[in-house]
MARLUM-960648 format. One line per 10 residues: their letters; for each residue x, y, z of N, C-alpha, C, O. Coordinates in steps of 0.1 Angstrom, whole numbers, plus 2048, in hexadecimal, padded with zeros to 3 digits. Atoms other than C-alpha are relative to their C-alpha. Example, Ala and Ser with C-alpha at 12.3 -4.5 7.8 and 13.67 -1.06 7.14 Angstrom:
2
as> 809,7F4,800,87B,7D3,84E,809,80C,800,813,80C,807 | 7F7,7F5,800,889,7F5,847,7F8,80B,808,7FD,816,809
This chain:
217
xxxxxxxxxx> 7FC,80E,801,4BA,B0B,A50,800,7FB,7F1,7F5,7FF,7EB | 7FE,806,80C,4C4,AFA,A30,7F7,7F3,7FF,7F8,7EA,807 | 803,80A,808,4AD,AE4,A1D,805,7F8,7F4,7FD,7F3,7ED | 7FB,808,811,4C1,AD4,9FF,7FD,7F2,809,7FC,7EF,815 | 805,80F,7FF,4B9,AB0,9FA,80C,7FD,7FB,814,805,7F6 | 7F1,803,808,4D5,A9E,9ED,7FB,7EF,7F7,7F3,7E5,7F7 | 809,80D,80A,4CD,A84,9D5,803,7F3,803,80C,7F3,80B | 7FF,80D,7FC,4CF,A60,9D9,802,7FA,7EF,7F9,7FE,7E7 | 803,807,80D,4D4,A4F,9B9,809,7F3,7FC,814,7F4,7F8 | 7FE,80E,803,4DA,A2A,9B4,812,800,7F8,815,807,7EE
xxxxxxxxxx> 7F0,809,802,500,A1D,9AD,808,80B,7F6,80E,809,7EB | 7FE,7F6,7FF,507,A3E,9AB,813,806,803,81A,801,80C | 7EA,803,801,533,A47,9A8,801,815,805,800,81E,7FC | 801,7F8,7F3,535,A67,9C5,80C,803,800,814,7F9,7FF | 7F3,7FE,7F9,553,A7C,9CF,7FD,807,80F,7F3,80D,812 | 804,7FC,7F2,555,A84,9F1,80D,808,806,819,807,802 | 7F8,7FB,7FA,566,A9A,A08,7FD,800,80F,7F4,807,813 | 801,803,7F0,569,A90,A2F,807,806,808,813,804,805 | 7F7,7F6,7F6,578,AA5,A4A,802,7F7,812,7FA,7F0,817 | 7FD,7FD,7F1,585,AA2,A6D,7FC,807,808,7FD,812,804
xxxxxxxxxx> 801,7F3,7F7,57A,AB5,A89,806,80A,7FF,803,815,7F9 | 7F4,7F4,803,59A,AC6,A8D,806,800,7F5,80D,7F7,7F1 | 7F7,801,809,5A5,AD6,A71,810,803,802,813,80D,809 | 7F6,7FB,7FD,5CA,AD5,A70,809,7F1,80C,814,7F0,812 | 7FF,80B,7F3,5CC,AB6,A87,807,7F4,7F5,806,7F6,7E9 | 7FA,806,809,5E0,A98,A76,7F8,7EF,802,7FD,7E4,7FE | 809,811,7F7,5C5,A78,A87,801,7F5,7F3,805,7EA,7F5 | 805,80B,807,5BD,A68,A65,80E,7FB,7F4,80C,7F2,7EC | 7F6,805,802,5E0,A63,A58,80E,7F7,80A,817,7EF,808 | 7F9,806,7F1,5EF,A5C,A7D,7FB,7F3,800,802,7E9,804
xxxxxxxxxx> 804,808,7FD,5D3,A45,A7A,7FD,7F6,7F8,7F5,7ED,7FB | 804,808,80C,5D3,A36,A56,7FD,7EF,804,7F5,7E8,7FE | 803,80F,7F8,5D2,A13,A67,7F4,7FB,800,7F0,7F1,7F9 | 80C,7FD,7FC,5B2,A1A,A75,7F4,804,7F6,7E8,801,7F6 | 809,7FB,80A,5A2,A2A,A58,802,7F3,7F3,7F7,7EF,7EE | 7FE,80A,80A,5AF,A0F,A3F,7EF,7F3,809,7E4,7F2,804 | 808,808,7FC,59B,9F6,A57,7ED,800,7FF,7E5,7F8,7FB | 80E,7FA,801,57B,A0A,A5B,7F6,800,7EC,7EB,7FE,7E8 | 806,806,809,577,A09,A38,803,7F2,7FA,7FA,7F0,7F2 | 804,80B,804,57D,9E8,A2E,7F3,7F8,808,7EC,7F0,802
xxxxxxxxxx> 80E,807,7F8,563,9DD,A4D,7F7,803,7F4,7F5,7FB,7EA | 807,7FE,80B,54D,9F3,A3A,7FE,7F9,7F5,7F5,7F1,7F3 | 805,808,810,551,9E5,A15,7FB,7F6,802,7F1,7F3,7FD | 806,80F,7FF,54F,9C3,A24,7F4,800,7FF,7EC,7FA,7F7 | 810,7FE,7FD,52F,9CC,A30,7F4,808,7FA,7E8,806,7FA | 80D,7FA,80A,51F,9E5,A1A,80C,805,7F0,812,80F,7EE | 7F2,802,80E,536,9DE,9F6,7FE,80D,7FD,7F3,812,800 | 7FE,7F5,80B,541,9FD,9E2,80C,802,7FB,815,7FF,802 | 7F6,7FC,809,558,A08,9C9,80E,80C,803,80E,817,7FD | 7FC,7F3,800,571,A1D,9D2,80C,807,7F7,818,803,7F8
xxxxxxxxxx> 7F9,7FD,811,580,A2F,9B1,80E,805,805,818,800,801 | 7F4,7F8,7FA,599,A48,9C6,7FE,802,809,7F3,803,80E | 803,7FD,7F6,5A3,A51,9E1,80E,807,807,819,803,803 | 7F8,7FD,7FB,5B9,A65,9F7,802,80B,810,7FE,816,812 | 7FE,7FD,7ED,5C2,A6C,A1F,808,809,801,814,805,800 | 7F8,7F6,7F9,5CF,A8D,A2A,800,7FF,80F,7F8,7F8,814 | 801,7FF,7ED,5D6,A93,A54,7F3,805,7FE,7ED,7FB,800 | 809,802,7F9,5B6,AA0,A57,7F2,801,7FA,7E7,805,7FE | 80F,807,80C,59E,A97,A38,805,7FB,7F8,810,7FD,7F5 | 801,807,80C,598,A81,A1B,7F9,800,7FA,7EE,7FE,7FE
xxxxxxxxxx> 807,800,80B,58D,A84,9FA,7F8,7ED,7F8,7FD,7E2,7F7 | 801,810,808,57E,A63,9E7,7F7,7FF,7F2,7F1,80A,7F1 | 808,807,808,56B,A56,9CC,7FB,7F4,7FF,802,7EA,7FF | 800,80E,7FE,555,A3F,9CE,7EF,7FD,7F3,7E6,803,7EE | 80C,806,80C,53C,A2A,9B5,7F6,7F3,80B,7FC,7E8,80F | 805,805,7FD,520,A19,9C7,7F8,7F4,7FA,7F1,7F7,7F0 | 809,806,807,50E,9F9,9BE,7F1,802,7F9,7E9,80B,7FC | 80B,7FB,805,4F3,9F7,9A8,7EF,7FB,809,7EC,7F0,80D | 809,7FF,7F5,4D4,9FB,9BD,800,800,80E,7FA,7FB,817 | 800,7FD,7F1,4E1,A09,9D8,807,80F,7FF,810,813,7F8
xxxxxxxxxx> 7FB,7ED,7FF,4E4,A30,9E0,803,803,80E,800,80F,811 | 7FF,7FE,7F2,4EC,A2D,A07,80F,804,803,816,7FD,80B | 7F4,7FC,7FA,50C,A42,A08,804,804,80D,80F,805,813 | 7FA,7F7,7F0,506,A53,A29,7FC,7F5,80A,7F9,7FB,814 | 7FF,804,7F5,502,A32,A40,810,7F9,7FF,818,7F6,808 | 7ED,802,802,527,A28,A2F,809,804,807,811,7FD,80D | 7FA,7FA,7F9,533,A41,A3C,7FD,803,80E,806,808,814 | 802,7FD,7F1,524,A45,A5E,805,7F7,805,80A,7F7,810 | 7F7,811,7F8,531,A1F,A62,80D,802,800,813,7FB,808 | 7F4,802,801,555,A2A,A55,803,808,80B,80A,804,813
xxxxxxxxxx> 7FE,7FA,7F4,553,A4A,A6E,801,7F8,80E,80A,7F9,817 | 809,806,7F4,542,A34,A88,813,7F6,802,81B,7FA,80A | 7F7,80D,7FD,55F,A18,A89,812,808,800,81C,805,807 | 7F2,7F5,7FC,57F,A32,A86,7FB,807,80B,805,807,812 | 7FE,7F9,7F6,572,A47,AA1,801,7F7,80D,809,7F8,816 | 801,807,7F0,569,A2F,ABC,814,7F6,803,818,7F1,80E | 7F0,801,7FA,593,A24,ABC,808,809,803,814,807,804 | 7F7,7F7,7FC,59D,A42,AC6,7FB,80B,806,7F2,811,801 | 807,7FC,7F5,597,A56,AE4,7F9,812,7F9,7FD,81A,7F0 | 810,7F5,806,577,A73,AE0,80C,813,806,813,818,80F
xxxxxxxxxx> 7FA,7F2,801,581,A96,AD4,7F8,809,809,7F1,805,811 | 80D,7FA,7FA,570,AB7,AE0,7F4,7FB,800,7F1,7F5,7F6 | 810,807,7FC,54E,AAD,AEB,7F4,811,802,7F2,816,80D | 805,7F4,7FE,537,ACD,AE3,7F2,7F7,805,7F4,7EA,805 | 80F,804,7FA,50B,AC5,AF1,7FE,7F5,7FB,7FE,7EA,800 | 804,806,80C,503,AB9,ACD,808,7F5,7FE,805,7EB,7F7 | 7F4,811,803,520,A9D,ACE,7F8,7F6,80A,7F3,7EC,807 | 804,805,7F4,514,A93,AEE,7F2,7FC,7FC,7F0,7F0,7FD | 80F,803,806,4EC,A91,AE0,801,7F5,7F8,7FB,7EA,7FA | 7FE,80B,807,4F9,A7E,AC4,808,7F6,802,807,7EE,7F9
xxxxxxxxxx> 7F9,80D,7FB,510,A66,AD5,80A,7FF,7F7,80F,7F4,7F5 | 7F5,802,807,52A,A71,ABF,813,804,809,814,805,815 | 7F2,7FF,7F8,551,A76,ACA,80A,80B,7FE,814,80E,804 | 7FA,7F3,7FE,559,A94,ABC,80B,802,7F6,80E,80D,7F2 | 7FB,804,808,571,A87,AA3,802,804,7F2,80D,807,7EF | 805,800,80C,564,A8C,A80,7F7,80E,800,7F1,810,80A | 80D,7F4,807,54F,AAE,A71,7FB,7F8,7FB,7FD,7F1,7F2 | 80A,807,806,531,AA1,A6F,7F8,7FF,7F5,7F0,7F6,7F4 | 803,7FF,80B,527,AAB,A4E,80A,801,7F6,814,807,7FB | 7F8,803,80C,53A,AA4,A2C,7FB,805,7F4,7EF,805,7F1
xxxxxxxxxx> 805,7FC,80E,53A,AB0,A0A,802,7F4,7F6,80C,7EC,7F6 | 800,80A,805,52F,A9A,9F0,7F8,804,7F3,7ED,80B,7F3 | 805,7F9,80C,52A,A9F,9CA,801,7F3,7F4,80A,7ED,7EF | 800,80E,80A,51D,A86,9B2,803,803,7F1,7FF,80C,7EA | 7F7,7FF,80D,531,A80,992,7F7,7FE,7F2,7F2,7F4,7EF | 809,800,80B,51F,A8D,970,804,7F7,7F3,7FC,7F0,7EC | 7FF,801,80A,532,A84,959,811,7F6,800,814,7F0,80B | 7F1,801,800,55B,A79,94D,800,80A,803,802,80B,80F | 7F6,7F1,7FB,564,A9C,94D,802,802,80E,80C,807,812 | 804,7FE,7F3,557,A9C,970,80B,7F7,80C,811,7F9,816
xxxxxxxxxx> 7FC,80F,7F7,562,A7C,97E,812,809,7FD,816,810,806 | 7F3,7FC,805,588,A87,96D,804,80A,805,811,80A,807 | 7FF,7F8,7FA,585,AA8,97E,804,7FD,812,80C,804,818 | 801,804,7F7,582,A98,99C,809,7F6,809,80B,7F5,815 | 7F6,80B,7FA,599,A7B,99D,80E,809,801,818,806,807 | 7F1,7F8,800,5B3,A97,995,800,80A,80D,80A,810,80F | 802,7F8,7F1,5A8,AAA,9B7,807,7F8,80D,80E,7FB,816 | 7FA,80C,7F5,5B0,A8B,9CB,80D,7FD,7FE,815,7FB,807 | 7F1,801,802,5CF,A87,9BA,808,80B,807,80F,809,811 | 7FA,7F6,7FF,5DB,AA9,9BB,801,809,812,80A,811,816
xxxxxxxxxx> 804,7FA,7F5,5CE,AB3,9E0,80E,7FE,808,810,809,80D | 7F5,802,7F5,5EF,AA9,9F5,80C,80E,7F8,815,812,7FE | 7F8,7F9,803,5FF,AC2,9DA,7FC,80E,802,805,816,804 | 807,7F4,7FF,5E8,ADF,9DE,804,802,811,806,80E,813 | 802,7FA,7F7,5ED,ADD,A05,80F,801,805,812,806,810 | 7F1,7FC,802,612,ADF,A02,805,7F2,808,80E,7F5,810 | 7F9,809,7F9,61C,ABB,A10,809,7F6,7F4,811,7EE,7F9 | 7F9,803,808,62B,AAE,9F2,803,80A,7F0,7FA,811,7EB | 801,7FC,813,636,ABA,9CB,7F7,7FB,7F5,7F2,800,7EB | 804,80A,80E,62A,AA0,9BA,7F3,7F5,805,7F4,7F0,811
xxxxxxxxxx> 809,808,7F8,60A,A89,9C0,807,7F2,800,800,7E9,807 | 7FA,80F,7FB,61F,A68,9C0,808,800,80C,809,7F7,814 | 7F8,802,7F0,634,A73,9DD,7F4,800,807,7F7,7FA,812 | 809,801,7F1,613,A75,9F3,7FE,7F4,803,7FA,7ED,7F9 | 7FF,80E,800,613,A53,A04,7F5,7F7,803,7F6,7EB,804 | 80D,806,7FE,5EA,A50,A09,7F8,805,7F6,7EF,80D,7F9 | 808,7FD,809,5DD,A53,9EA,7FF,7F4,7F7,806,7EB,7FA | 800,810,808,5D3,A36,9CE,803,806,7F4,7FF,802,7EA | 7FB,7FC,80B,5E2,A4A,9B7,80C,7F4,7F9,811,7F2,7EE | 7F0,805,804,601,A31,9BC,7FE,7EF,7FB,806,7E5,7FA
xxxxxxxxxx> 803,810,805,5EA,A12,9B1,7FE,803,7F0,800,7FB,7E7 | 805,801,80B,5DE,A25,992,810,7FF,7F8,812,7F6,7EF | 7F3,7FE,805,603,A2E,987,806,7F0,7FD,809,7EE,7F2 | 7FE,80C,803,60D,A06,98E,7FF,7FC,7FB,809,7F5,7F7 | 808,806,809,5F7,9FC,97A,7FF,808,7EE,7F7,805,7E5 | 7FC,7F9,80C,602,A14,95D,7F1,806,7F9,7F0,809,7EE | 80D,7F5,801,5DE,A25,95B,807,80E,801,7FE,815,7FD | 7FD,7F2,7FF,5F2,A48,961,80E,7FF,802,813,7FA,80C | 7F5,802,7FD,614,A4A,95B,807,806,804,806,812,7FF | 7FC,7F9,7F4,62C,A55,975,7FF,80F,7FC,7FA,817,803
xxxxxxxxxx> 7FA,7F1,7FB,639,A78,966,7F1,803,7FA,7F1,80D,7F2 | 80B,7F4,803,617,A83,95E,7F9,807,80B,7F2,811,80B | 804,7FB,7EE,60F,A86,985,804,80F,802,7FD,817,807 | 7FD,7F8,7FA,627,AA2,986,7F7,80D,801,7F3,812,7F6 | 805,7F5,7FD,615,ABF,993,806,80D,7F9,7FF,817,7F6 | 7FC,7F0,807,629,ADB,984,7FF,7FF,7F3,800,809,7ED | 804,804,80C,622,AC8,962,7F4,803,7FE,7F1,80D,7F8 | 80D,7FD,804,5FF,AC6,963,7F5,808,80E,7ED,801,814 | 807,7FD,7F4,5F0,ADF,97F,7F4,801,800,7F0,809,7F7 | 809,7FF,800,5CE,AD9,987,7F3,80D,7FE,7F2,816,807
xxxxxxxxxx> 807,7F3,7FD,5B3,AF2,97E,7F2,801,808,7ED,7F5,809 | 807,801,7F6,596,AFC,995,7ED,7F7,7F9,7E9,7F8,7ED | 80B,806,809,572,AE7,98F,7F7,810,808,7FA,817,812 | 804,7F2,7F9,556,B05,992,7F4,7F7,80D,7F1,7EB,80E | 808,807,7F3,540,AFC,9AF,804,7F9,809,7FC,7F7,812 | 7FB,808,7F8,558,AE6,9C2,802,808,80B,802,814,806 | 7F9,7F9,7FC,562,AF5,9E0,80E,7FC,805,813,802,810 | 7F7,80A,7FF,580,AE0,9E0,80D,806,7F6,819,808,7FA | 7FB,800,809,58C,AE8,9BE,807,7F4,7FC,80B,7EC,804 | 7F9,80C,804,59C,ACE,9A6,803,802,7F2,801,80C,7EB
xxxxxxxxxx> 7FA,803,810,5AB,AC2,985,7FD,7FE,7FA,7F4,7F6,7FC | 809,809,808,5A2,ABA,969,80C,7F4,7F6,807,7ED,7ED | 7F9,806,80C,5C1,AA7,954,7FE,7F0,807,7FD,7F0,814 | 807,80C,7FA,5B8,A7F,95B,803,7F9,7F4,803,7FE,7E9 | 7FE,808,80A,5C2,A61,948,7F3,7FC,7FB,7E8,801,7FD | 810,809,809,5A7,A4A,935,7F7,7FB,80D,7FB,7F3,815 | 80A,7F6,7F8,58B,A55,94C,7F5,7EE,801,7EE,7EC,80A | 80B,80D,805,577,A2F,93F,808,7F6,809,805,7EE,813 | 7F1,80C,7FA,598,A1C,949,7FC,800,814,7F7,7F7,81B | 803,7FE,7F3,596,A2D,96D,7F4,7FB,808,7F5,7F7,814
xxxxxxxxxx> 80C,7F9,7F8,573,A2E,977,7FF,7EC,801,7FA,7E8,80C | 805,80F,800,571,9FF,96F,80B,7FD,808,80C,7F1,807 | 7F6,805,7FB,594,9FE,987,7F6,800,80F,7EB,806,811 | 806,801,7F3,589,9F6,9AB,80E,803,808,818,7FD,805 | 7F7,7FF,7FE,5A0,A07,9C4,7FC,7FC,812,7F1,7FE,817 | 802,7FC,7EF,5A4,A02,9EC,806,80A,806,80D,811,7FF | 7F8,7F9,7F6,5B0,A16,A08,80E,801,7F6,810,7F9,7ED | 7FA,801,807,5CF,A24,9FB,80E,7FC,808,80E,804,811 | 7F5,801,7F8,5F1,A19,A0D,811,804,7FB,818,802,7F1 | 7F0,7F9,806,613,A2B,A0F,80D,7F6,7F9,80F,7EB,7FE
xxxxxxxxxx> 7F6,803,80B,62E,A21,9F5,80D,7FC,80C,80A,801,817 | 7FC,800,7F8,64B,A15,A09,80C,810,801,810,814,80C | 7FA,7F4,802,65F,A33,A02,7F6,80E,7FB,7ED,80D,7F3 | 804,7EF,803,653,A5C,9FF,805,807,804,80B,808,80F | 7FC,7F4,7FA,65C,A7B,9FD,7F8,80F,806,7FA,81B,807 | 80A,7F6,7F7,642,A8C,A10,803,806,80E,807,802,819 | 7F8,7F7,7F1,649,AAA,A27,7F5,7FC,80E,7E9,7FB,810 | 80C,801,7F0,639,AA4,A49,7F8,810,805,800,819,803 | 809,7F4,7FA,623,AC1,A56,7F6,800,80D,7F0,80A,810 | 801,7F9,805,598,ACE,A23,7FD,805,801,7FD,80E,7F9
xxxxxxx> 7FF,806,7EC,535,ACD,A1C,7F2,7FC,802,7F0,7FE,80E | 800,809,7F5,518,AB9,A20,7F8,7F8,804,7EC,7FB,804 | 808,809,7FB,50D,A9B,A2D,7FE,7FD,812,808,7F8,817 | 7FE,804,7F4,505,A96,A52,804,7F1,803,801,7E7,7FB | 7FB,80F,801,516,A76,A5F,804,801,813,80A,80B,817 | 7F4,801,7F1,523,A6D,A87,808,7FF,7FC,80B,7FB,7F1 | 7F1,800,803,541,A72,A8B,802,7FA,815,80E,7F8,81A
């Protein structure tokens, strides 16, 4: 059995990686509605920053920066789990779901890696970006239509053609088991932007078709 501790540290700026039960399953983009909601409950109720962010069918990557004196990332998330699963009817149900009164929904454990540095943070926001191109659902990270890549671009923080993927292909971070990028605009600029949930552009050209914290799911 694994003892690592995972650190707690005050208003603290975290990337995360969250899974689905089934991998391969498409719930949390069928259900972006639902997930949009779940975290804004959340923020209302326990504020945080969230730098990036982006929704595949059946995980999402984020970044998030926590208030200053507060390091309670994993009841966040058990509230954002907690409020998306109970709208939609309970997945496989193994003993242990059943013990914990969860629904079967969500892998209960998540990976989560607190940000050292720029280089880091930049590494990272280019993982979130880049992820919908690595798993072959678009070319380019502006065609994916749940990411906040398309607030930073708006907002001329990153300008469009430098998105392209075959321009700048991300290279792997060591320890991730994710892998990610490192090429990132003004890293200072990013990290003071506050972003939400990300919502699709009205137009894309996206083809139709990722460890840990314990959390209910």
């Amino acid at each position: 059995m694994s003892h690592y501790r995972r650190p707690f540290i005050s208003g603290a700026c975290i990337f995360f990686t969250v899974n689905l039960a089934r991998r391969g399953s498409s719930g949390l983009t069928t259900h972006i509605g639902l997930l949009r909601q779940a975290f804004a409950a959340t923020r209302a109720e326990r504020p945080f920053t969230i730098n990036a962010c982006v929704v595949l069918p059946d995980h999402l990557h984020c970044i998030w920066t926590l208030p200053e004196g507060d390091s309670d990332y994993p009841t966040r998330w058990r509230l954002i789990k907690t409020r998306f699963s109970r709208e939609l009817p309970k997945g496989p149900l193994r003993a242990s779901h059943i013990r914990r009164n969860e629904r079967g929904i969500w892998q209960r454990r998540y990976w989560e890696h607190h940000i050292r540095d720029d280089a880091d943070y930049a590494a990272h926001l280019q993982y979130c970006w880049f992820d919908p191109v690595k798993h072959g659902f678009v070319d380019d990270p502006t065609d994916w239509p749940y990411s906040s890549i398309h607030k930073v671009v708006r907002e001329g923080m990153y300008p469009a053609g430098a998105c392209h993927a075959r321009m700048h292909p991300p290279t792997p971070i060591p320890n991730n088991p994710s892998g990610a990028g490192a090429h990132a605009p003004d890293i200072r600029t990013m990290r003071a932007h506050t972003h939400h949930m990300p919502h699709a552009p009205h137009a894309t050209r996206a083809r139709t078709r990722p460890t840990c914290r314990s959390g209910r799911a």
